[in-house]
C-alpha positions as CSV (number, residue, x, y, z in Angstrom):
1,X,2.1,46.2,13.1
2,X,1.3,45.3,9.6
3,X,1.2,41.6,8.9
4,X,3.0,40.0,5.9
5,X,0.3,36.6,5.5
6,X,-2.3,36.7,8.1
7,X,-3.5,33.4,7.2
8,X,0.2,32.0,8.1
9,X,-0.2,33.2,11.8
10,X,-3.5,30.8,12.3
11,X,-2.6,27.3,13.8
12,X,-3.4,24.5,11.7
13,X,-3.4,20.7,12.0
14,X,-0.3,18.8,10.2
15,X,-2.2,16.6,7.8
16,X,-0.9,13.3,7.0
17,X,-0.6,12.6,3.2
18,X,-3.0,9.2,2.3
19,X,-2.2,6.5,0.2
20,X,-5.2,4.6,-1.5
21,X,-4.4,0.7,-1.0
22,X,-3.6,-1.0,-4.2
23,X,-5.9,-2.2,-7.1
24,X,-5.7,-6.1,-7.0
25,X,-2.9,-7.6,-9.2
26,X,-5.3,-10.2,-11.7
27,X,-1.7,-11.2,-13.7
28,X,-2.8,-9.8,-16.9
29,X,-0.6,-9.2,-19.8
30,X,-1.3,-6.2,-20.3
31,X,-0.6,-5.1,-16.4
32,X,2.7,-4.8,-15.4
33,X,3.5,-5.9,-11.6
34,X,6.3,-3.6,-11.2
35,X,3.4,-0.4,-11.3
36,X,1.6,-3.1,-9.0
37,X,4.5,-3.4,-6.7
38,X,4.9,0.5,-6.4
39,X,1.2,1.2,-5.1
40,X,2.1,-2.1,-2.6
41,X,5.3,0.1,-1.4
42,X,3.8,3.4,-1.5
43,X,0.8,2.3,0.4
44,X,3.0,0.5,3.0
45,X,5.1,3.7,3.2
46,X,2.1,5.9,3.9
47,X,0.9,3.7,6.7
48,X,4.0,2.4,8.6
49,X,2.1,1.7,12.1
50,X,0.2,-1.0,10.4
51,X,2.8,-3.1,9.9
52,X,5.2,-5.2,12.5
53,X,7.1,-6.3,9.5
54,X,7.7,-7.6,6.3
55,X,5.8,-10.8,6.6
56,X,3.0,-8.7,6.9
57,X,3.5,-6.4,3.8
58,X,3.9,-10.1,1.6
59,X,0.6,-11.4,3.6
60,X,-1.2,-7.9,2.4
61,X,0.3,-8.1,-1.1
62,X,-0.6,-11.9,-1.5
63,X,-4.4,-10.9,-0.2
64,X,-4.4,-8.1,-3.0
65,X,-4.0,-11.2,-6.0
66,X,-6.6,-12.8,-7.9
67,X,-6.9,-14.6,-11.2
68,X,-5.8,-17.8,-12.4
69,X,-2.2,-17.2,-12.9
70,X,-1.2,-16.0,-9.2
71,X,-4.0,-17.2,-6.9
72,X,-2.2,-20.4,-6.8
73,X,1.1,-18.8,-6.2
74,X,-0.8,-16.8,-3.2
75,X,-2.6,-20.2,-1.7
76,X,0.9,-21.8,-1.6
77,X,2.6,-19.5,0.8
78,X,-0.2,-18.8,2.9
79,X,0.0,-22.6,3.1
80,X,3.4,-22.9,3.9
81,X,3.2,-19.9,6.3
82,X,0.2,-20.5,8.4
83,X,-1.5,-17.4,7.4
């Protein structure tokens, strides 16, 4: 019997697409958080067994700050939370 695609009739393993986890958000001017808050979402979408829930996505995000203009934005609710 001729086959159409022999290379379709080899099993192969389902791969699982990655997501790289986000740059750190500095609160530049010239960075916009929204493109900041996509790469949070995507990478939280790509690796749902991480997470119990959203607390944790917000802890992760908060971790992925630095600079002067949200670190203290970050220390306050990991205050307030007891992260």
């Amino acid at each position: 019997m001729l086959e159409f695609m022999p290379g379709l009739s080899t099993s192969q393993r389902p791969t699982k697409n990655t997501a790289e986890p986000p740059y750190c958000f500095q609160g530049e001017d010239n960075l916009d958080v929204r493109n900041w808050l996509t790469a949070c979402e995507d990478y939280f979408n790509h690796n749902p067994t991480q997470w119990e829930n959203h607390l944790h996505h917000i802890v992760f995000a908060l971790e992925k700050t630095k600079g002067n203009t949200v670190v203290p934005v970050s220390e306050k609710y990991h205050k307030s939370w007891g992260v």
